[in-house]
GUBANU-570513 format. One record per residue (C-alpha): x, y, z. Coordinates in steps of 0.1 Angstrom, whole numbers, plus 2048, in hexadecimal, padded with zeros to 3 digits. Each point is the difference from the previous one (the first is absolute). Layout:
residues N
XYZ
...
This chain:
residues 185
8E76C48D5
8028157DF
81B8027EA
80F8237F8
7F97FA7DD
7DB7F880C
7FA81F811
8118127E0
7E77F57EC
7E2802814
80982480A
8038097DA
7E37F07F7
7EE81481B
8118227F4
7F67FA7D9
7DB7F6809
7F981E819
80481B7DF
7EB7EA7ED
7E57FD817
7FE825805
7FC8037DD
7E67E47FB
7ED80F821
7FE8227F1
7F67F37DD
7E57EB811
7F882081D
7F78167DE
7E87E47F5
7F280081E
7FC823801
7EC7FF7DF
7E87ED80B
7F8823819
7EC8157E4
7E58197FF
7F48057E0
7F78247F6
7E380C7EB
81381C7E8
8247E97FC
8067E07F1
81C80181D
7F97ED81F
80D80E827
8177E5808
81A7FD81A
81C7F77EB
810821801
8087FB821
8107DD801
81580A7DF
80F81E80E
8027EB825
8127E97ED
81D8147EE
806813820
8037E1812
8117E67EA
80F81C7EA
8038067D8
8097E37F0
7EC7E781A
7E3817801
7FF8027D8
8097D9801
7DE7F8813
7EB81E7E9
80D7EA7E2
7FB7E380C
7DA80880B
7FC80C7DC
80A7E57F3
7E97EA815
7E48147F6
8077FF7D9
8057D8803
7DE7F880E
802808828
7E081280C
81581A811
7F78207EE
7E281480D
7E17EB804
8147E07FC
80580A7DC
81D7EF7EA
8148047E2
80C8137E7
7DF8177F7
80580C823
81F8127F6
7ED8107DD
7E1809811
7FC81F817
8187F681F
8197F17EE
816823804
801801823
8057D8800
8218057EE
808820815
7FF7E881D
8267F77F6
80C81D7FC
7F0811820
8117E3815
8218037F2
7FD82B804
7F77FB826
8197E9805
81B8187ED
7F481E817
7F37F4822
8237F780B
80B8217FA
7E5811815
809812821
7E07FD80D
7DF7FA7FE
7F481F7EF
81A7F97E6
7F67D67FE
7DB80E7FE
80C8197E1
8127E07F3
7E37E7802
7E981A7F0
81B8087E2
7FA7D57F9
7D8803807
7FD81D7E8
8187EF7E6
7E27DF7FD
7E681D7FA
8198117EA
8017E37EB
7DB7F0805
7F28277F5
81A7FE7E0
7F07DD7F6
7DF80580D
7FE81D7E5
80B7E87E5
7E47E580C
7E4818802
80A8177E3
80281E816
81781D807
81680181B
7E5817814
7E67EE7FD
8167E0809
80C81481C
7DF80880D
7F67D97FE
8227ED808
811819819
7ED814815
7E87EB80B
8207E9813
81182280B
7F27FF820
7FF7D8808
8277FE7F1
80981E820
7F27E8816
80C7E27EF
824810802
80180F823
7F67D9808
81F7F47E9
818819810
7F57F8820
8077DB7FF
81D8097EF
80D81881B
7F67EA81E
8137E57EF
82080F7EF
80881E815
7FB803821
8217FD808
């Protein structure tokens, strides 16, 4: 028979490790989702389905869990796990052409997670989601411009439009889960 204490314990241990296995499951899900990539011929940028799993993941575990696991997965990279892109690693990742979306990554979670809470519905979680996706091309188009030497149209033309259409779908996928999962009550 357990003791009281026991059970305490076990059922405190259980309710600290849950956050931090979302965290480390969405770090490692963004990986994953790097590893998705279609190279195109007139970018340096790669189609990857990170977006998807970043925003996913502040809607879901919220802003300061979802920027938790977007640090986390940076950190990863930068330190010598083949998680970026390609199974690239470390800290040239961040200085070459992706490495302002990369660091968007945090700050898209944490805005999804700020916002999708306060959606009404799903037109509005959609509008939220998007607001984080556009923030990573935002940020990517701002560095990529820096990288290649470029002005912001002809960064624009090469590190955001070419994702407009795949980050819809990418988002109508996020807001969907999210939806399904969070408010069908």
């Amino acid at each position: 028979m357990k003791s009281h204490s026991t059970t305490l314990i076990t059922g405190t241990l259980v309710s600290a490790a849950i956050p931090a296995l979302q965290v480390i499951g969405f770090a490692l899900a963004t990986g994953l989702a790097a590893q998705f990539r279609i190279p195109l011929p007139f970018t340096p940028v790669p189609i990857t389905l990170q977006t998807l799993v970043v925003i996913l993941g502040g809607a879901l575990l919220g802003w300061r869990k979802g920027g938790i696991g977007q640090g986390l997965y940076l950190v990863w990279g930068v330190i010598g796990a083949p998680l970026f892109a390609g199974g690239a690693f470390g800290l040239a990742v961040l200085a070459g052409p992706t490495g302002g979306y990369l660091v968007g990554f945090i700050g898209a979670a944490m805005l999804a997670g700020l916002l999708a809470p306060k959606a009404r519905n799903y037109i509005q979680l959609w509008g939220c989601l998007f607001g984080a996706s556009l923030l990573i091309l935002g940020l990517g188009m701002i560095h990529l411009s820096v990288f290649l030497g470029s002005n912001l149209t002809a960064s624009f033309q090469a590190g955001v439009l070419p994702f407009l259409i795949g980050d819809v779908i990418k988002t109508t996928a996020a807001a969907g889960i999210t939806y399904a999962l969070l408010k069908r009550n």
